[in-house]
C-alpha positions in Angstrom: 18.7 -5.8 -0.3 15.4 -7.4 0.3 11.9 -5.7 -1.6 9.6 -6.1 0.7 6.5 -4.3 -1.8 6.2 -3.2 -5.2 4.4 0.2 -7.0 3.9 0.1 -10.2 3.2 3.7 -10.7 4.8 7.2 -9.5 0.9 7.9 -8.7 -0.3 4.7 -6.6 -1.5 5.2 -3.9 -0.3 1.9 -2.0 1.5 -0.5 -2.8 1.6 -4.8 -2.8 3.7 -6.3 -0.2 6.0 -8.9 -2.2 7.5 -11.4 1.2 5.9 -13.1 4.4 5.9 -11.7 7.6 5.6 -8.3 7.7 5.4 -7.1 11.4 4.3 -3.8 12.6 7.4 -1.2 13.5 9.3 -3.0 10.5 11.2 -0.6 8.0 10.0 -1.8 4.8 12.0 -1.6 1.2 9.8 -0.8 -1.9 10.6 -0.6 -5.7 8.5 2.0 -7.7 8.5 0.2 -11.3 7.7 3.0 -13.2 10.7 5.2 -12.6 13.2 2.1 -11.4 13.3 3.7 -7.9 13.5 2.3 -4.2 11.4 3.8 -1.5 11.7 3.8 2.5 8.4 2.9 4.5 7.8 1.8 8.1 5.0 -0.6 8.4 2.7 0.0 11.6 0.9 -3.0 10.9 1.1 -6.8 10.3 0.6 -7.4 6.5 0.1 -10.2 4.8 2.1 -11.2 1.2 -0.5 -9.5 -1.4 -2.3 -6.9 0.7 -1.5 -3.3 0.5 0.2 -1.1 2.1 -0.9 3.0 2.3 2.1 5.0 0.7 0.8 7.9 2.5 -2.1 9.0 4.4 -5.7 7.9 2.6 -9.0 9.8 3.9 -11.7 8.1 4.4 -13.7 9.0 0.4 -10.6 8.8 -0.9 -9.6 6.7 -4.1 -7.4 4.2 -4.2 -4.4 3.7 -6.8 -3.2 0.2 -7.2 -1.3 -0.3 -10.8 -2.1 3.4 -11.8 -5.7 2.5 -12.2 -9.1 3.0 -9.5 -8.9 0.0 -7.3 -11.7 1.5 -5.0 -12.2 4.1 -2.1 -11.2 4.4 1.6 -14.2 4.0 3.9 -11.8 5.0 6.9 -8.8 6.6 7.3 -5.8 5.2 6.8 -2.3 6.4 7.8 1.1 6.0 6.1 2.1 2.5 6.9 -0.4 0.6 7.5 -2.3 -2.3 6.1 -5.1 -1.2 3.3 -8.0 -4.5 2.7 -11.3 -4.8 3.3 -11.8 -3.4 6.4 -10.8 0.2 5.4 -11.3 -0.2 1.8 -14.0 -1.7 -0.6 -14.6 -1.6 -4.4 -17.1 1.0 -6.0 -18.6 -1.4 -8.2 -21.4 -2.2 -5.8 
């Protein structure tokens, strides 16, 4: 069985996306490391290998959970599934 993204976490928000050519409308494989458990996700997006996926839906002033730490905040919605980068998400250092 393929992984097509990893968690870290039980409490991440998204997760990485670990192989090339993720198409939108493909049912996706993840591995949560924390708890050694494999995950069922449909992406509705294109991703690239090392963006993130959204694990469920993110409003837009949410945080963002990447390694079980504060990667940044939404500045737009995002739905289950689809790709989470600079366009819907930027860092609160600045």
């Amino acid at each position: 069985m393929t992984n097509h993204f990893n968690v870290h976490h039980k409490a991440d928000t998204v997760g990485v996306i670990t192989v090339e050519g993720v198409e939108a409308g493909q049912e996706l494989t993840g591995w949560i490391m924390e708890t050694d458990e494999t995950v069922k996700l449909k992406a509705l997006d294109p991703i690239p290998i090392g963006h993130k996926i959204a694990l469920g839906d993110i409003k837009s002033g949410d945080t963002v959970v990447k390694y079980g730490h504060d990667v940044g905040k939404a500045v737009a919605d995002v739905g289950k599934g689809h790709h989470v980068h600079v366009h819907n998400m930027k860092t609160k250092r600045w």
